[in-house]
C-alpha positions as CSV (number, residue, x, y, z in Angstrom):
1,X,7.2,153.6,157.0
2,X,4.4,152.5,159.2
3,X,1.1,153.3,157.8
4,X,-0.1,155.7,161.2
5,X,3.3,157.4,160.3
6,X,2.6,157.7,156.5
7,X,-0.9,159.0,157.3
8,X,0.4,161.4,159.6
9,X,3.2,162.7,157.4
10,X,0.3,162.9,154.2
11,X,-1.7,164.9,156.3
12,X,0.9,167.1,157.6
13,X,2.9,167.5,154.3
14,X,-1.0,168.6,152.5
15,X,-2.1,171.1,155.1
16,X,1.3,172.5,154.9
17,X,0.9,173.1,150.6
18,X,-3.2,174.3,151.4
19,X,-1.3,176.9,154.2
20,X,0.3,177.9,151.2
21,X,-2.2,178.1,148.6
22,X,-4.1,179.8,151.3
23,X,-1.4,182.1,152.5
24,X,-1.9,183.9,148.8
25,X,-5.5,183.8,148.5
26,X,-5.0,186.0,152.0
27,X,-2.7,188.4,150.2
28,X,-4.3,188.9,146.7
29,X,-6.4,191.7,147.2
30,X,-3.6,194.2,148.8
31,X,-0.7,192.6,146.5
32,X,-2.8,193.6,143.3
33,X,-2.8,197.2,144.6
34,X,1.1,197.3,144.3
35,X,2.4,199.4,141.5
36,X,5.3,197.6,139.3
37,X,8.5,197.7,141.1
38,X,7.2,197.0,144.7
39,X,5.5,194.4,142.9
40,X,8.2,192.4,141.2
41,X,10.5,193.7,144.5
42,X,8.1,190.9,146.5
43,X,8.2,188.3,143.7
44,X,11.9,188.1,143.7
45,X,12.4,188.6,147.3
46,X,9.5,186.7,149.4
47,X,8.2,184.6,147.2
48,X,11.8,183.0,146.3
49,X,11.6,181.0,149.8
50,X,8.2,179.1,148.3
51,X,10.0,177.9,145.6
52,X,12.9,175.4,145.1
53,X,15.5,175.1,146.4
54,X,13.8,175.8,149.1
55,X,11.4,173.9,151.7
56,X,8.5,175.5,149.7
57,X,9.4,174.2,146.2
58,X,9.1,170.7,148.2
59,X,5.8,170.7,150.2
60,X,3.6,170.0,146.8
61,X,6.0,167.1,145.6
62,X,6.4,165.3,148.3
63,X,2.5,165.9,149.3
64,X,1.2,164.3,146.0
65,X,4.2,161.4,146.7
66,X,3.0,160.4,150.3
67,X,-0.6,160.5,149.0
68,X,-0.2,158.4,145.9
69,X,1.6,155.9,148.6
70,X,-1.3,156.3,151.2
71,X,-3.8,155.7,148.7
72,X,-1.9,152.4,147.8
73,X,-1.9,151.4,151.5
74,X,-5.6,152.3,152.2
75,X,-7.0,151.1,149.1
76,X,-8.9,148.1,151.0
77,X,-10.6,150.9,153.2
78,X,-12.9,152.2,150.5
79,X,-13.7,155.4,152.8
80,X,-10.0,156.5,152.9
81,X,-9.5,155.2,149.2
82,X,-12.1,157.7,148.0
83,X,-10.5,160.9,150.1
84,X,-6.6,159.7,149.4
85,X,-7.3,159.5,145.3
86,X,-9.4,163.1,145.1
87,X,-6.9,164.6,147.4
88,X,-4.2,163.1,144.2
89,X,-6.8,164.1,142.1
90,X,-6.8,167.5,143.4
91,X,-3.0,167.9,143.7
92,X,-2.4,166.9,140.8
93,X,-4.5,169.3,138.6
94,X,-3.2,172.0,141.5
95,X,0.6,171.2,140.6
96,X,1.3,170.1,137.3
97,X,-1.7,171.3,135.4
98,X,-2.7,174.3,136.6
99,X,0.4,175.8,138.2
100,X,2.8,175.3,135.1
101,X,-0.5,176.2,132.1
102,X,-1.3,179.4,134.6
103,X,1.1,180.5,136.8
104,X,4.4,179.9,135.8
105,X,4.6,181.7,132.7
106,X,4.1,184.9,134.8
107,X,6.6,184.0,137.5
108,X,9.3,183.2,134.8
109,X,8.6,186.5,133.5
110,X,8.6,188.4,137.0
111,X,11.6,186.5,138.5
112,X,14.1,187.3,134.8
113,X,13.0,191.0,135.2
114,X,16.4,193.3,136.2
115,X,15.1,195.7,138.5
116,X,14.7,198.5,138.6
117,X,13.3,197.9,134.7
118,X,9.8,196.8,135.1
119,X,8.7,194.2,131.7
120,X,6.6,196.0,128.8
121,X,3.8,193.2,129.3
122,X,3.4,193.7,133.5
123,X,-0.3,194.5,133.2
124,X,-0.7,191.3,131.4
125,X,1.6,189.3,133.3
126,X,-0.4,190.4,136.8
127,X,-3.5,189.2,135.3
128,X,-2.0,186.0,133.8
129,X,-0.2,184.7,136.8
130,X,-1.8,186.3,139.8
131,X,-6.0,187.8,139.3
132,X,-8.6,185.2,139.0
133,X,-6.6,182.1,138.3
134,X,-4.7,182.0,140.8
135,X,-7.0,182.5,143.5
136,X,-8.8,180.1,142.0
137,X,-5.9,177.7,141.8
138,X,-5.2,178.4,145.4
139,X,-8.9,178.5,147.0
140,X,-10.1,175.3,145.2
141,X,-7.0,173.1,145.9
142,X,-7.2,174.9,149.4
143,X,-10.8,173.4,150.0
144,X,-10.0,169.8,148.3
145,X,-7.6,169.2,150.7
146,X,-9.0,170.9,153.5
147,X,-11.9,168.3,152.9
148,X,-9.1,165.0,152.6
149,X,-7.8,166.6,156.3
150,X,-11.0,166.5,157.9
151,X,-12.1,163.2,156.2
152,X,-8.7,161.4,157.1
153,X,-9.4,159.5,160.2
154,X,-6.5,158.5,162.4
155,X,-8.2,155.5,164.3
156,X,-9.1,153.8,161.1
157,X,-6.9,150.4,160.9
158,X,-5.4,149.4,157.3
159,X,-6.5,145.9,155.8
């Protein structure tokens, strides 16, 4: 792949996982407001298309993939080399680390409930996978890449 095209794919393929990260930083405040079974209702039903198999379930993957390869192509550029490894950096801790420690236990737990039966634990389930950490999962990662977006320069040539 060309390096223009890889850039171009990187960038695209990272704004597309910070839409998402930002798409539920948008929602959290009316989606704690739900009681129980409208709760789990829109964890089994919207939020199965941002997971695989679907295109969502991808975007992360493939984002900290083309950026680990951009970071190999730029890595004579020291200004790129710098935004292309915190960028991995960031996605990194976002996927791996603090999805699966945070918010996967929670969305195990919400996706294996039979509705309409509602788990014993849902109070501490909400606050596990969805209050604070999340947000915080989603708005950090949100503004680590917004910042690789914006400091990603098409022009610059590779060495």
């Amino acid at each position: 792949m060309p390096p223009r095209c890889l850039r171009f794919v990187t960038i695209l393929l990272v704004a597309l996982s910070a839409g998402l990260a930002f798409a539920h930083v948008l929602e959290q405040s009316a989606k704690m407001q739900y009681e129980a079974l409208p709760y789990i209702t829109l964890q089994k039903s919207l939020y199965i298309q941002w997971g695989p198999p679907q295109i969502g379930g991808f975007l992360e993957p493939l984002a900290i993939i083309t950026t680990g390869l951009l970071a190999f192509y730029v890595r004579k550029a020291t200004r790129e080399l710098c935004f292309a490894l915190w960028t991995l950096l960031a996605l990194l801790l976002a996927l791996p680390v603090v999805f699966f420690w945070l918010v996967a236990p929670a969305n195990t737990a919400f996706m294996a409930a039979a509705l309409p039966s509602i788990p014993p634990n849902w109070a501490d389930l909400l606050k596990l996978g969805n209050r604070p950490r999340h947000s915080f999962r989603s708005s950090a990662c949100g503004t680590l890449i917004a910042a690789f977006i914006v400091g990603t320069r098409f022009e610059s040539s590779f060495s």
